[in-house]
C-alpha atoms as one frame of an Amber mdcrd trajectory, in Angstrom:
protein
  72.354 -44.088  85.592  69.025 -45.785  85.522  67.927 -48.112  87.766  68.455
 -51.750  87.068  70.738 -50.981  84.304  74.124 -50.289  85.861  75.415 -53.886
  85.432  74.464 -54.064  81.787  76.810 -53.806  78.725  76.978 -50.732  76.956
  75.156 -52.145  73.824  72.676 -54.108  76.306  72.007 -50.893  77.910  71.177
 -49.060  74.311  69.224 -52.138  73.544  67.150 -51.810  76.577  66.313 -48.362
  76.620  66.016 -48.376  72.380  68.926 -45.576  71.782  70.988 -45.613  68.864
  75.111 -45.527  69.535  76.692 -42.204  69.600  78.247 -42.874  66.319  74.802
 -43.443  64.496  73.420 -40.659  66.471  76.101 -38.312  65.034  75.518 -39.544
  61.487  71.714 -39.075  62.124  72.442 -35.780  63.174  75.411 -34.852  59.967
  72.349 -36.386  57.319  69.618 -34.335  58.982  71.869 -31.020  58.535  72.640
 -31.997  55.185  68.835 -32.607  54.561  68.517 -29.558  55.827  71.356 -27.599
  53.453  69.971 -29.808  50.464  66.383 -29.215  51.158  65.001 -32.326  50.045
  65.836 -31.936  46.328  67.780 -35.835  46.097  71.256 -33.942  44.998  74.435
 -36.112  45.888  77.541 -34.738  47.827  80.552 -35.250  45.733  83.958 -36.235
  47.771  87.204 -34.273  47.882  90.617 -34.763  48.612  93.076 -33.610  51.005
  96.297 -33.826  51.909  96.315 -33.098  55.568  94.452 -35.430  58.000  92.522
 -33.654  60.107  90.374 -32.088  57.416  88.869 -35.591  56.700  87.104 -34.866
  59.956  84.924 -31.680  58.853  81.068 -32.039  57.981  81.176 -32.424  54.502
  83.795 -35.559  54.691  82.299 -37.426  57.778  78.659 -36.732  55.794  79.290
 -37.466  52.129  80.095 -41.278  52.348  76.875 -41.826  54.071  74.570 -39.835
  53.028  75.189 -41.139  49.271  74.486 -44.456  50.429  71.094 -43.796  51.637
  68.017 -45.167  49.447  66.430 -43.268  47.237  63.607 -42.926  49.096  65.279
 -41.558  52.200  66.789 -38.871  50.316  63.957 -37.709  48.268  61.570 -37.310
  51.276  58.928 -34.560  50.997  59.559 -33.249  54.876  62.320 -33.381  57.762
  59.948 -35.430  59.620  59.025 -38.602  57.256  62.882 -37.984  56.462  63.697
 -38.698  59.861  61.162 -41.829  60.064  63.175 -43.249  56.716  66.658 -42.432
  58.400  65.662 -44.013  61.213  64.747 -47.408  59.503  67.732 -47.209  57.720
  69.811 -46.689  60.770  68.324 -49.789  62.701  69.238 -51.801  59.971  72.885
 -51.062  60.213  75.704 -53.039  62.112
């Protein structure tokens, strides 16, 4: 724990030290490894279905809903690094 912090709120605490919640790091991390399996080249993921439950937890269904949502812009980036940048921006944004 850090110093000065320990009676702080969780989200006060992120705010403070200017960390993203461990949901949006988790989708930061899914979009960068579908960057990553996409290379850059602005495709959209296309959503199954399944009948059992606990599928709707693998990569491709936690990834999918967000990562077609991102801006054109974000998706289309030339490098993993300005990608990153734009993902970030679009991450603050969200609730």
């Amino acid at each position: 724990m850090i110093r000065g912090l320990e009676y702080l709120s969780y989200k006060d605490r992120l705010r403070e030290l200017g960390l993203f919640s461990l949901e949006k790091r988790r989708l930061r991390g899914d979009c960068i490894a579908a960057f990553h399996y996409l290379k850059g080249d602005g495709f959209k993921l296309k959503e199954g279905r399944f009948r059992l439950g606990i599928r709707k937890k693998f990569f491709t269904m936690r990834v999918v809903k967000h990562s077609n949502v991102l801006p054109r812009e974000v998706v289309a980036a030339p490098s993993l690094e300005v990608f990153k940048a734009r993902l970030d921006g679009v991450l603050s944004n969200l609730v």
